[in-house]
C-alpha positions, 0 to 999 in steps of 0.5 A: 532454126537458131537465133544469136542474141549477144551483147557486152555486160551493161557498162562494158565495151567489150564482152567476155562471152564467146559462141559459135554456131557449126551448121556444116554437112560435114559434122553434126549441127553444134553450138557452143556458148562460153563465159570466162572469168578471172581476176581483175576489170572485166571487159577488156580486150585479154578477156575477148580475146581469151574467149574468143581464141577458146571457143575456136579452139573449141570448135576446132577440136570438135571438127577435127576429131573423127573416130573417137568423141568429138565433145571429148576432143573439144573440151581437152583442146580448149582447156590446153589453149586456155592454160597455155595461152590464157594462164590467169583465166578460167571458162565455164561452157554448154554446148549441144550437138544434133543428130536426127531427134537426139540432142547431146548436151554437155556441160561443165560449169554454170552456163546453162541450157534452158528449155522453154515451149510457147504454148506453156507458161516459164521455162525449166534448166536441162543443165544441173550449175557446177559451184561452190554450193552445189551439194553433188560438188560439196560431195565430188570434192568432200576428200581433197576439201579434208586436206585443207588446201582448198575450202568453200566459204560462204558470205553475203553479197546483194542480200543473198548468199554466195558460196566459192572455192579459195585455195590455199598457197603456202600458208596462207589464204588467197583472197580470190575465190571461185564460183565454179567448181568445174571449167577449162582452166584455172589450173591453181585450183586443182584438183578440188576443181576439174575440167571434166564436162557432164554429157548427156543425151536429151530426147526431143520426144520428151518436149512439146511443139514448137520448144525453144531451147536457149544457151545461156552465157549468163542465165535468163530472165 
């Protein structure tokens, strides 16, 4: 059983999430949640329509792909749709793939997969954010940050700490920089940040009755 809880940012008209839910016989049950950023207002109608147009693509590949990996296919659709349709935008996604009481969760960026039960009191985060300030991405990007086209900064916004990527061109700095360290798109980033998703295989036998599991485009509360 799955729920769909979606809305536009407070604010906005528009939203520039994207899901879809693939519940067919012909594949493996599959959902997928994606969020895209770039430069300039958010909620405009370029935005959804970047998102959208992806996750579709996505889903696409996924459906598509037959005799090899379906989350491979997928993801590699997606990024080709978003660098040559959507040049000045990037996305961060989770998606989830079902058979029997294996759940395969892969992942590239920081939207999230959450695991809750009923019976059990807060939640816990089955995915791992891929950022600026993550030390496993500090540490993946350690040689191509000594080359000094790329660095992470770090500054103070709402009272707390955020780090992101800034890139250099020619000789000096952009001032635009990125929380994430790893999505579709965004190829003006490469390659301190890539497109390369985590996949991992998660055991339903490890979680009580009655778990809920939530993807999250922008985190919970």
């Amino acid at each position: 059983e799955y729920t769909v809880v979606a809305k536009p940012r407070d604010g906005a008209s528009r939203s520039e999430d994207a899901y879809h839910i693939l519940d067919v016989p012909t594949a493996p049950f599959m959902a997928v949640v994606l969020d895209t950023h770039h430069v300039g207002p958010n909620g405009t109608t370029e935005a959804e329509r970047a998102a959208h147009e992806t996750v579709d693509t996505f889903v696409g590949g996924y459906i598509n792909e037959h005799g090899g990996d379906r989350f491979e296919a997928a993801f590699h659709a997606a990024d080709t749709c978003m660098i040559g349709r959507f040049p000045r935008y990037g996305a961060v996604l989770t998606a989830v793939s079902i058979d029997r009481d294996v759940m395969d969760l892969a992942h590239l960026g920081d939207t999230r997969l959450y695991a809750s039960a009923w019976n059990e009191q807060g939640f816990h985060i089955l995915t791992q954010d891929h950022i600026a300030s993550s030390h496993e991405e500090i540490h993946r990007m350690e040689e191509i940050l000594r080359g000094g086209r790329f660095q992470v900064r770090a500054y103070s916004s709402n009272g707390r700490v955020v780090h992101r990527l800034y890139r250099k061109r020619w000789w000096w700095w952009v001032d635009e920089g990125l929380v994430p360290t790893r999505s579709l798109g965004n190829v003006a980033f490469r390659p301190a940040l890539i497109a390369e998703p985590e996949v991992t295989p998660v055991s339903f036998r490890g979680f009580a009755p009655g778990t809920v599991f939530a993807l999250c485009s922008d985190g919970a509360r």
